[in-house]
ChimeraX commands (.cxc) that place a marker at each C-alpha (Angstrom):
marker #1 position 57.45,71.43,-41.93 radius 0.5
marker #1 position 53.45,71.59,-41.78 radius 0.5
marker #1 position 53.65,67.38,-41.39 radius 0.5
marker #1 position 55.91,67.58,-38.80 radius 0.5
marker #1 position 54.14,70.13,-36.83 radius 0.5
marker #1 position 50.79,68.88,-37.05 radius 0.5
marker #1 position 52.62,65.79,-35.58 radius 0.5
marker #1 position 53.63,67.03,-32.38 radius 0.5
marker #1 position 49.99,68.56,-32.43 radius 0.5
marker #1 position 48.45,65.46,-32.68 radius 0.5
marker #1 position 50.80,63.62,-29.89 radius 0.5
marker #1 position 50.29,66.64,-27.75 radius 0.5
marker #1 position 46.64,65.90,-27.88 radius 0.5
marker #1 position 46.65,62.62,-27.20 radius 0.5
marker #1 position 48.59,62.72,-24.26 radius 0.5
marker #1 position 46.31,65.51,-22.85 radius 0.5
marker #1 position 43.12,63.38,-23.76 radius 0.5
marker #1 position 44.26,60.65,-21.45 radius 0.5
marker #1 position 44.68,58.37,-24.44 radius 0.5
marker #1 position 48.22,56.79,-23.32 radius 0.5
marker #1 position 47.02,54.58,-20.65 radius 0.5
marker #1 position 48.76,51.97,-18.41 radius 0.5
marker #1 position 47.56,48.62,-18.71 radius 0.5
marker #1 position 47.90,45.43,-17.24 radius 0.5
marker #1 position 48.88,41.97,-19.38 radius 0.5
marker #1 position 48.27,38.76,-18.05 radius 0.5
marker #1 position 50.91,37.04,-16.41 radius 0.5
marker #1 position 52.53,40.76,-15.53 radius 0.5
marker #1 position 53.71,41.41,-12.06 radius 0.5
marker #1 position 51.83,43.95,-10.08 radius 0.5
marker #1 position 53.95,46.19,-7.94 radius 0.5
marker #1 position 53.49,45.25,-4.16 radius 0.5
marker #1 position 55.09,46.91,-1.16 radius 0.5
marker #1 position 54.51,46.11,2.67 radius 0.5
marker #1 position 55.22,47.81,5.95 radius 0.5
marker #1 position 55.01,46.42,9.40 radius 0.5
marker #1 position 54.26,46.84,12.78 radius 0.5
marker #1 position 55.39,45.71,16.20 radius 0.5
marker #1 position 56.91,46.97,19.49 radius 0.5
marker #1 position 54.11,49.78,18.87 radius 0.5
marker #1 position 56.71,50.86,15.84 radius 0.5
marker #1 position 55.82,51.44,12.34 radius 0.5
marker #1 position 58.02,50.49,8.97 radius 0.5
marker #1 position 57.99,52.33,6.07 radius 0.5
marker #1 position 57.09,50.67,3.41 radius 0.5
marker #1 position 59.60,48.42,1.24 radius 0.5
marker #1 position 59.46,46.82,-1.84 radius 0.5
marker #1 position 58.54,43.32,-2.32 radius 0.5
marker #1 position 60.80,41.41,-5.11 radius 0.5
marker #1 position 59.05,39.86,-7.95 radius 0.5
marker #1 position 59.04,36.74,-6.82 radius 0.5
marker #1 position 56.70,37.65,-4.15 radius 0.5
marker #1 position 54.73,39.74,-6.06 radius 0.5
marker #1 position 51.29,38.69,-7.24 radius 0.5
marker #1 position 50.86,38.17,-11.45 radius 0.5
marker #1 position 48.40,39.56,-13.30 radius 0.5
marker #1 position 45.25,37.36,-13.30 radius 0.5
marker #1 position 47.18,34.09,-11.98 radius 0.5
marker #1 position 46.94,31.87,-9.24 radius 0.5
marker #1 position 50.03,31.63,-6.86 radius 0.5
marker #1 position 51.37,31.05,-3.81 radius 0.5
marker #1 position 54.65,32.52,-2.32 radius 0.5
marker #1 position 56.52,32.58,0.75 radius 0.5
marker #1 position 57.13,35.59,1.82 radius 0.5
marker #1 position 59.85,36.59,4.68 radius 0.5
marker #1 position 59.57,38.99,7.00 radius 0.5
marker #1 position 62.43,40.41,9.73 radius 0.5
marker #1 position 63.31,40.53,12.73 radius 0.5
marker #1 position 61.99,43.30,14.94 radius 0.5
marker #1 position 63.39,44.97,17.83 radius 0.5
marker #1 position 66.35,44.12,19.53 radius 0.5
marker #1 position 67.81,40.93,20.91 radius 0.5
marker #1 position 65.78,39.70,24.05 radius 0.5
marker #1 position 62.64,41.39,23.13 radius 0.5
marker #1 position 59.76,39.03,22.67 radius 0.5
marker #1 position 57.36,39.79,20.04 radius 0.5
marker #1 position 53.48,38.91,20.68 radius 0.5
marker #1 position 52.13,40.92,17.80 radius 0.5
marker #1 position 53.14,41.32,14.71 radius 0.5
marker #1 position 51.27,43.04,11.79 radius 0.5
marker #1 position 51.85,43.80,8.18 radius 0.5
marker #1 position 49.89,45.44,5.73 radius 0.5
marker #1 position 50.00,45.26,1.84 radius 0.5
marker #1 position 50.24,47.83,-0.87 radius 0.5
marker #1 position 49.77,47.26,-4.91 radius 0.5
marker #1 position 49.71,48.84,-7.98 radius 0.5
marker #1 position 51.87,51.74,-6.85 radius 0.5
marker #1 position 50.10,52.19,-3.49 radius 0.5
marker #1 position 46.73,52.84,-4.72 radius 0.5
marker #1 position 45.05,49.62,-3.63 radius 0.5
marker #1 position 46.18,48.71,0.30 radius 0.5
marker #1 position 45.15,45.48,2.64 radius 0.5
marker #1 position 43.87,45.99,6.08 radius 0.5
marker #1 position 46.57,45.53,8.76 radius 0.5
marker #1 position 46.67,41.68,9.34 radius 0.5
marker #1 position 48.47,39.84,12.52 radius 0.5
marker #1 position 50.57,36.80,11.49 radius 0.5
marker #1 position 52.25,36.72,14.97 radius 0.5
marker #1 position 49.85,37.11,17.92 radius 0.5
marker #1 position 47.84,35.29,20.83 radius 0.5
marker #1 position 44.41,34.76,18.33 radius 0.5
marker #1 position 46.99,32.74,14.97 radius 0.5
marker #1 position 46.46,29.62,15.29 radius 0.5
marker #1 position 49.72,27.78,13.88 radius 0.5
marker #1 position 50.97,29.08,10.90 radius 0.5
marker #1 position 49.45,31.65,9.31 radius 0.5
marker #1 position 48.09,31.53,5.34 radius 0.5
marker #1 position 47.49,35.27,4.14 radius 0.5
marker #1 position 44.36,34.58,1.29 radius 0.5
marker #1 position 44.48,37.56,-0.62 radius 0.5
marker #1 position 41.65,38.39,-2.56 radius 0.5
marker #1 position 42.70,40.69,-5.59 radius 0.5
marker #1 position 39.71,41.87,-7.96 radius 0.5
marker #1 position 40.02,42.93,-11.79 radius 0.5
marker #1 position 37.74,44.33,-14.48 radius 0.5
marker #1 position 39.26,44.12,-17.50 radius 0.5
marker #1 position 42.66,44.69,-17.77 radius 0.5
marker #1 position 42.55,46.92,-14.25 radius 0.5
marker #1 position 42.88,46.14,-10.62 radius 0.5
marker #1 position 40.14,47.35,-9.20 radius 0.5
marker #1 position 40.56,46.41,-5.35 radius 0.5
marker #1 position 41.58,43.94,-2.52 radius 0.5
marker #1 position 40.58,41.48,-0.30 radius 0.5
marker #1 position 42.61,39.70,3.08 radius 0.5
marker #1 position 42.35,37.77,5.67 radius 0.5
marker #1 position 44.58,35.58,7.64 radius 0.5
marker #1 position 43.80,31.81,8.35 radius 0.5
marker #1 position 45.25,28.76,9.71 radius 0.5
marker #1 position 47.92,27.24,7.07 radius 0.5
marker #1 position 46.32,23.80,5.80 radius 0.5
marker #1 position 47.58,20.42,6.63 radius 0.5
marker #1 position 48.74,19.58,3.47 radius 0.5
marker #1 position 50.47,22.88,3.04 radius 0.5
marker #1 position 52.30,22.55,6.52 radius 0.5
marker #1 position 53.48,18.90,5.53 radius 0.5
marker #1 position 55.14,20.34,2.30 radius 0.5
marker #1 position 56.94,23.67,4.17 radius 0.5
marker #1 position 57.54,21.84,7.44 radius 0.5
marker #1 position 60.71,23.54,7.35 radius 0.5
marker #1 position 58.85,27.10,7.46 radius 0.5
marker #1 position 56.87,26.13,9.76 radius 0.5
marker #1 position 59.15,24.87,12.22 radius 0.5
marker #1 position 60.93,27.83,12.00 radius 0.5
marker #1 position 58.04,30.00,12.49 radius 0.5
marker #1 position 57.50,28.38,15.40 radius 0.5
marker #1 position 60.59,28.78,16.70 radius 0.5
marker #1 position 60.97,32.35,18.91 radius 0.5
marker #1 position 64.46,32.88,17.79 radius 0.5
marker #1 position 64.68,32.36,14.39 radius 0.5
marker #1 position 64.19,35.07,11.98 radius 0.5
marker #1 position 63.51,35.63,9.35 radius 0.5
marker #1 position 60.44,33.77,9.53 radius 0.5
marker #1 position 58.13,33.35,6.47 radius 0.5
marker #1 position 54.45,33.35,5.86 radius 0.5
marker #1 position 52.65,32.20,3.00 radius 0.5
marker #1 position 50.66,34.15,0.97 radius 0.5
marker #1 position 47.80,32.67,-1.38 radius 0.5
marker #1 position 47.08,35.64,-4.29 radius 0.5
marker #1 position 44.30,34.84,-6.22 radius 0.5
marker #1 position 42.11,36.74,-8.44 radius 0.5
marker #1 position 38.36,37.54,-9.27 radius 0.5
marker #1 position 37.01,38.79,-12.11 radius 0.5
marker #1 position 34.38,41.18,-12.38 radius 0.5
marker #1 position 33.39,41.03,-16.06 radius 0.5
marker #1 position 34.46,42.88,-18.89 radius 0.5
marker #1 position 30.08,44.57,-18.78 radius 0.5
marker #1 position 29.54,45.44,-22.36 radius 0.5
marker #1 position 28.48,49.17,-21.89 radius 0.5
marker #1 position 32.14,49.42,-20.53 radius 0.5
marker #1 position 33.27,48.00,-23.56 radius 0.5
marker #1 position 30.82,49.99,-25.29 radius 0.5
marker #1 position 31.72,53.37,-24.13 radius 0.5
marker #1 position 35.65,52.89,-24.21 radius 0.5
marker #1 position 35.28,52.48,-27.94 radius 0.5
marker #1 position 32.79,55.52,-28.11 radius 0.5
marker #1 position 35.57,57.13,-26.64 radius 0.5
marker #1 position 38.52,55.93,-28.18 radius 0.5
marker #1 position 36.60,56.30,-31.53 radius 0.5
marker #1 position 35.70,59.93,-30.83 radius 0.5
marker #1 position 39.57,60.74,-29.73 radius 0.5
marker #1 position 40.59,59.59,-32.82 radius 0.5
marker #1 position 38.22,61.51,-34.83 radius 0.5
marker #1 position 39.22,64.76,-33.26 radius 0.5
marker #1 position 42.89,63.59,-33.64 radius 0.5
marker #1 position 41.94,63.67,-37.70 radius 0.5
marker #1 position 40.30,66.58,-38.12 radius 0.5
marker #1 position 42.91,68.62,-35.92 radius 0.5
marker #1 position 45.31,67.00,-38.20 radius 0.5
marker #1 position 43.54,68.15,-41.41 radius 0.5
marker #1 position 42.73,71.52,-39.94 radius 0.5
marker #1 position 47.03,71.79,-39.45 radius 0.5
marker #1 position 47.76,70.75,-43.20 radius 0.5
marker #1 position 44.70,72.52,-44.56 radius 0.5
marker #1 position 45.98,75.84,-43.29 radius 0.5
marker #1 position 48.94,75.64,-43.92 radius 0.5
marker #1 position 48.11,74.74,-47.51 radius 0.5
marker #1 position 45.65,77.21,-48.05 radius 0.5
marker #1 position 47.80,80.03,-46.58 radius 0.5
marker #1 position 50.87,79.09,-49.16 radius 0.5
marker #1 position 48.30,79.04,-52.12 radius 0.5
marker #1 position 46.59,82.44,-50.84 radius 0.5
marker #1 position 43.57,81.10,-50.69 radius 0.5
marker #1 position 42.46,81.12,-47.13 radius 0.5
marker #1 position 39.58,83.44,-46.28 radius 0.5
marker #1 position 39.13,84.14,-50.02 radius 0.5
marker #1 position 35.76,85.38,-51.03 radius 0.5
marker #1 position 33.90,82.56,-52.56 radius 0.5
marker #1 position 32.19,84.34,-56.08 radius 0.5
marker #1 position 30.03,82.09,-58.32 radius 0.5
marker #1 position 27.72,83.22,-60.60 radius 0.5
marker #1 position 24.58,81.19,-60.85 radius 0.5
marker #1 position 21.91,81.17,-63.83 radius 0.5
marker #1 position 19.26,83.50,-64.14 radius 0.5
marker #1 position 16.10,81.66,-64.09 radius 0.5
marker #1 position 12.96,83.50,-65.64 radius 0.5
marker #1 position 9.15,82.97,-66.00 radius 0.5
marker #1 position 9.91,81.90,-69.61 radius 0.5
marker #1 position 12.60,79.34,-68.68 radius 0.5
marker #1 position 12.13,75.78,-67.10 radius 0.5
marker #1 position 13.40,74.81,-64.11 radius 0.5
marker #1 position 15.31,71.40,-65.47 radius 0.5
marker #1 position 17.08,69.89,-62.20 radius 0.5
marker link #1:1,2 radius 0.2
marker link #1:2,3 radius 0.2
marker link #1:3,4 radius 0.2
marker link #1:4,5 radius 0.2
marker link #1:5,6 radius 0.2
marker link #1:6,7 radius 0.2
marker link #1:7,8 radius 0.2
marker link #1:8,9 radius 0.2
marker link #1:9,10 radius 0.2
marker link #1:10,11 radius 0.2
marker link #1:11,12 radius 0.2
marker link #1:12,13 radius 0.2
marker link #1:13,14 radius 0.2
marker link #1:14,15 radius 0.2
marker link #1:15,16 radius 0.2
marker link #1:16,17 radius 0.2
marker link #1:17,18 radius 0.2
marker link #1:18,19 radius 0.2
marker link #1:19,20 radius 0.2
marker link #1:20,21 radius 0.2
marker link #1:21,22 radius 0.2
marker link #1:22,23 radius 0.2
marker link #1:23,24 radius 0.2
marker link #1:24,25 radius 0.2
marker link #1:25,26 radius 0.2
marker link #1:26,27 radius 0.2
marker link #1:27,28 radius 0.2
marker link #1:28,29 radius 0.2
marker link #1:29,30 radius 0.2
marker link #1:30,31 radius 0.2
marker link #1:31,32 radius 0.2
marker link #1:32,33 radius 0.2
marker link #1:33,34 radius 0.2
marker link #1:34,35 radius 0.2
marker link #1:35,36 radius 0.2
marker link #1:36,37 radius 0.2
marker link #1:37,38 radius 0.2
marker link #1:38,39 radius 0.2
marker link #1:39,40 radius 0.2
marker link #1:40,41 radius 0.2
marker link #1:41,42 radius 0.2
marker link #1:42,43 radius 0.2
marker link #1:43,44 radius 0.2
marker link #1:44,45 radius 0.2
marker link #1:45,46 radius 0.2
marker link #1:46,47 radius 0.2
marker link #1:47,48 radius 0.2
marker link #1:48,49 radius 0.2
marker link #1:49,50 radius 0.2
marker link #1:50,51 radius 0.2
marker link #1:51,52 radius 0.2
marker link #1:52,53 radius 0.2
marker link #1:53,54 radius 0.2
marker link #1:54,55 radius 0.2
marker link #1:55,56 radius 0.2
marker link #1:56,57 radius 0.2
marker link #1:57,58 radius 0.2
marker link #1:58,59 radius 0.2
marker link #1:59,60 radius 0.2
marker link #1:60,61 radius 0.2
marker link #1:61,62 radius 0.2
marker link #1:62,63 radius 0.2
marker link #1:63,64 radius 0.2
marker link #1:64,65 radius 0.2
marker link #1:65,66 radius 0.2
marker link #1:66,67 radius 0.2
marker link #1:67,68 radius 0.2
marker link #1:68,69 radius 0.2
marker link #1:69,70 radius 0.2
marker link #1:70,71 radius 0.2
marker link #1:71,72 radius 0.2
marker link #1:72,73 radius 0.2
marker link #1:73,74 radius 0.2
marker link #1:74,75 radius 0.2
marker link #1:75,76 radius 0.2
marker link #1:76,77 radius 0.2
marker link #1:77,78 radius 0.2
marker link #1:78,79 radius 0.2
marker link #1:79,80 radius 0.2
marker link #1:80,81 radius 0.2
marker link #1:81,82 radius 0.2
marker link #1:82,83 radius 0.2
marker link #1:83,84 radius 0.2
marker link #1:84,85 radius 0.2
marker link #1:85,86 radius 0.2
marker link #1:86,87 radius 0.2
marker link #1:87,88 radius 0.2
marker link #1:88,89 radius 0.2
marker link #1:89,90 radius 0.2
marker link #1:90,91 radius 0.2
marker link #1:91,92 radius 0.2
marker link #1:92,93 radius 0.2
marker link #1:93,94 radius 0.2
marker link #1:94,95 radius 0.2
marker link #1:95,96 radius 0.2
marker link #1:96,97 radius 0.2
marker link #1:97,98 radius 0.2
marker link #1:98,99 radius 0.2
marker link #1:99,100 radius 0.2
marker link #1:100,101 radius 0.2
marker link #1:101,102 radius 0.2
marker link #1:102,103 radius 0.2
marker link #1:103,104 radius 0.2
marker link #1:104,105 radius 0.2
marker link #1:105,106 radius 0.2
marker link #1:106,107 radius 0.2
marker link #1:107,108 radius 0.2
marker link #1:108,109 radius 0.2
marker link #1:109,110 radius 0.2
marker link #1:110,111 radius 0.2
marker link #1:111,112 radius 0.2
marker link #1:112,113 radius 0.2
marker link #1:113,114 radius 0.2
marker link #1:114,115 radius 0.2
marker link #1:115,116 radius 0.2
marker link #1:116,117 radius 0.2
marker link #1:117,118 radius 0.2
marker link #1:118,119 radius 0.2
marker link #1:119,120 radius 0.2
marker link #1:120,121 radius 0.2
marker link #1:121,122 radius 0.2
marker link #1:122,123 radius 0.2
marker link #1:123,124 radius 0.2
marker link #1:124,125 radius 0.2
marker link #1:125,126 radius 0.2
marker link #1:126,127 radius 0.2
marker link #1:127,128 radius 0.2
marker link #1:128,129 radius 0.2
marker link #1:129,130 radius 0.2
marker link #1:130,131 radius 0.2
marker link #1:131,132 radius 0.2
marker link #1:132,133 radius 0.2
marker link #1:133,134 radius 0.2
marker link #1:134,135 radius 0.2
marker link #1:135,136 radius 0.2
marker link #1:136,137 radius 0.2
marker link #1:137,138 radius 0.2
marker link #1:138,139 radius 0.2
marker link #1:139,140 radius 0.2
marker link #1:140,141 radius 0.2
marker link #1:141,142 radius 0.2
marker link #1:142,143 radius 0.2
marker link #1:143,144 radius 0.2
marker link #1:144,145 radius 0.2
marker link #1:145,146 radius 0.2
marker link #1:146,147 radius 0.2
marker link #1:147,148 radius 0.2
marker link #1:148,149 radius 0.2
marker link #1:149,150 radius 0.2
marker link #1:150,151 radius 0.2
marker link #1:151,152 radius 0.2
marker link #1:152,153 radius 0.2
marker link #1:153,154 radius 0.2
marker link #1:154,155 radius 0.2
marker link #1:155,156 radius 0.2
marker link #1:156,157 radius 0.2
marker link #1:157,158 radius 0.2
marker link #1:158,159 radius 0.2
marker link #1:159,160 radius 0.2
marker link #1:160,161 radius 0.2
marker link #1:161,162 radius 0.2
marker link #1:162,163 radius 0.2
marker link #1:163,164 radius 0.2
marker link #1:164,165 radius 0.2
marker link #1:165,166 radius 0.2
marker link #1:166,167 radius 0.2
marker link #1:167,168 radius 0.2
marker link #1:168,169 radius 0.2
marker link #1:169,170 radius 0.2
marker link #1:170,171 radius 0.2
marker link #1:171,172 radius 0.2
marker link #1:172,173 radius 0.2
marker link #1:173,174 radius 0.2
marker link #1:174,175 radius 0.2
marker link #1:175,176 radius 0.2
marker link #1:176,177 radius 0.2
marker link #1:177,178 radius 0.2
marker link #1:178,179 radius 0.2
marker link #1:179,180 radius 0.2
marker link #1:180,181 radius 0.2
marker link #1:181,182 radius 0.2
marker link #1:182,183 radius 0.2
marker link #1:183,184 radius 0.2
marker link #1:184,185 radius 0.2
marker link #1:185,186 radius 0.2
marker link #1:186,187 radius 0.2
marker link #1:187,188 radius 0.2
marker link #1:188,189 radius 0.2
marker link #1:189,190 radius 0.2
marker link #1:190,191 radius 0.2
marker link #1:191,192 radius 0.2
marker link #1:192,193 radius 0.2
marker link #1:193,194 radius 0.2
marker link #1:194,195 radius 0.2
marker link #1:195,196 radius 0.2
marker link #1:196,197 radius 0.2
marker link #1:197,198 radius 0.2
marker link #1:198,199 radius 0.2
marker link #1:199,200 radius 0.2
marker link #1:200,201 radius 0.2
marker link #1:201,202 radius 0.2
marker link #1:202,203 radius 0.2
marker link #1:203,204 radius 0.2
marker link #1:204,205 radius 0.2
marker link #1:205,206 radius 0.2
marker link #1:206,207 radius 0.2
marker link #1:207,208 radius 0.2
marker link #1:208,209 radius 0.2
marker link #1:209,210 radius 0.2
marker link #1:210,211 radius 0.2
marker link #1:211,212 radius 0.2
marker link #1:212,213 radius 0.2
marker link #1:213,214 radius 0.2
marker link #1:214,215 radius 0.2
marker link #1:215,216 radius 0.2
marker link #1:216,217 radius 0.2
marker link #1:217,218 radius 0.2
marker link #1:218,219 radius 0.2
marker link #1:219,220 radius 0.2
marker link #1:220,221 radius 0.2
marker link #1:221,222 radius 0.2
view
């Protein structure tokens, strides 16, 4: 009974010292979402699939769709969306991929930064879609261009910078960690201790010892 209740002490703790953390893997997809705008409307914001999600510290490039606005016979001249990761906590800017100022077919670079295994923030921009990339999705991009076919896709380039795992980081989450830990024990042998020493009657008891007398005629041999 004492094990199993100094247990539950111990995971209470922990979960009320933060210790259970979410962390990010290489390779793992980071939630995205996106909303857009047009027609002076607003989305809400939906879910992107994995497959046009960013991963974790990799390189990639996806095609991403988006829909059709509006109503049939309206002509759309601006068209904005805006990104969201990591459970909305790290958004884009809004960024136009149909408009008067993009220049063929747009390329979203998206700048994502990490420290450690944490996003940390966000970077975008929209730029002209290479050559090479508009010889390989000529298909895309013919369809972008044309005004009445939707979905139309834009490409998105995620890639990732790393800001350096600094060592006092390093140094104080182990500090930390360490110190948890240590409280973790001795909360845990506080639990088992008392409950031991309170079956055996011996907690509080008064502590008598009896010490030697020494006198002027006796030596002090330590």
């Amino acid at each position: 009974m004492a094990k199993s209740n100094t247990a539950v002490a111990a995971a209470l703790l922990l979960v009320h010292l933060g210790y259970i953390d979410a962390v990010h893997h290489d390779g793992d997809f980071i939630h995205t979402s996106r909303r857009a705008q047009f027609l002076k409307k607003r989305t809400h914001w939906h879910d992107l699939i994995e497959h046009h999600c960013p991963r974790f510290a990799r390189t990639r490039i996806v095609a991403l769709p988006i829909s059709k606005p509006g109503s049939e016979g309206e002509e759309v001249n601006d068209y904005r969306i805006q990104l969201s990761f990591d459970g909305d906590r790290i958004l884009t800017p809004w960024l136009t991929v149909i408009g008067k100022n993009v220049e063929g077919m747009p390329l979203l670079e998206v700048q994502l930064r990490r420290a450690g295994d944490e996003l940390t923030g966000v970077k975008a921009r929209v730029v002209p879609l290479p050559d090479d990339m508009l010889i390989r999705h000529a298909t895309l991009y013919e369809d972008y261009k044309n005004t009445t076919h939707w979905p139309k896709h834009v490409m998105v380039h995620y890639h990732w910078i790393d800001e350096g795992d600094i060592d006092f980081n390093k140094g104080l989450y182990v500090l930390m960690t360490t110190g948890r830990l240590g409280v973790v024990q001795v909360a845990s042998y506080l639990a088992l201790w008392g409950d031991t020493a309170e079956h055996a009657g011996l907690l509080c008891a008064p502590l008598n010892l009896k010490l030697p007398v020494i006198t002027s005629s006796q030596s002090a041999d330590w």
